[in-house]
C-alpha positions in Angstrom: 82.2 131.3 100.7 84.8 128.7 99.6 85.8 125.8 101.7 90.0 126.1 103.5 92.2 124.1 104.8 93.4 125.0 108.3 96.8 123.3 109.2 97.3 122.6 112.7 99.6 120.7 115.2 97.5 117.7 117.1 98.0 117.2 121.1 101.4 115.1 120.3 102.9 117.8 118.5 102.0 116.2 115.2 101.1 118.6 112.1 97.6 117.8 110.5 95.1 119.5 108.6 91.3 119.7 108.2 89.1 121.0 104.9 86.1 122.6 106.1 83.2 123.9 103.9 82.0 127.5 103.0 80.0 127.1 105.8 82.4 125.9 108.9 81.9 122.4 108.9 85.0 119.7 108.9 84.6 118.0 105.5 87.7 115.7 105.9 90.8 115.5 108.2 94.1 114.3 107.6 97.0 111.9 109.0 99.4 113.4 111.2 102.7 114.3 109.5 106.0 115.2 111.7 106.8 118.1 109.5 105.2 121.3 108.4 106.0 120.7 104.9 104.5 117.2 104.8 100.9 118.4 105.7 101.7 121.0 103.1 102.4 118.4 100.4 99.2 116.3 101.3 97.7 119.2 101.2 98.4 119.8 97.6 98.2 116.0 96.7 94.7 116.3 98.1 94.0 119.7 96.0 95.5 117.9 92.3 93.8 114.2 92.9 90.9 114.8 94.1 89.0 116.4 91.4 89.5 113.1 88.9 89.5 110.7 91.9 87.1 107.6 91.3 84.0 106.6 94.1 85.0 103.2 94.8 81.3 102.0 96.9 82.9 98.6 98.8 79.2 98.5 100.4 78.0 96.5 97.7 
């Protein structure tokens, strides 16, 4: 099963979203935006970045 983002509004009425994995775990969870359409657009920012985005390790 694929993973999904599930958009949501947060206890102060704020929209967010979480990825979860195939398997029902939260994998990552956004800001809060104050508009539908924001989540939405960091949504698909997330969805065209993300597959070329560089690990940065600042643990060394």
């Amino acid at each position: 099963m694929a993973g999904k983002f599930e958009v949501y509004k947060d206890a102060s009425d704020k929209f967010r979203f979480r990825l979860k994995a195939g398997n029902g775990e939260i994998i990552a969870v956004g800001e809060a935006y104050e508009s539908k359409a924001g989540v939405l657009n960091g949504i698909e920012s997330i969805k065209k970045n993300a597959a070329e985005a560089e690990v940065v390790d600042q643990t060394a």
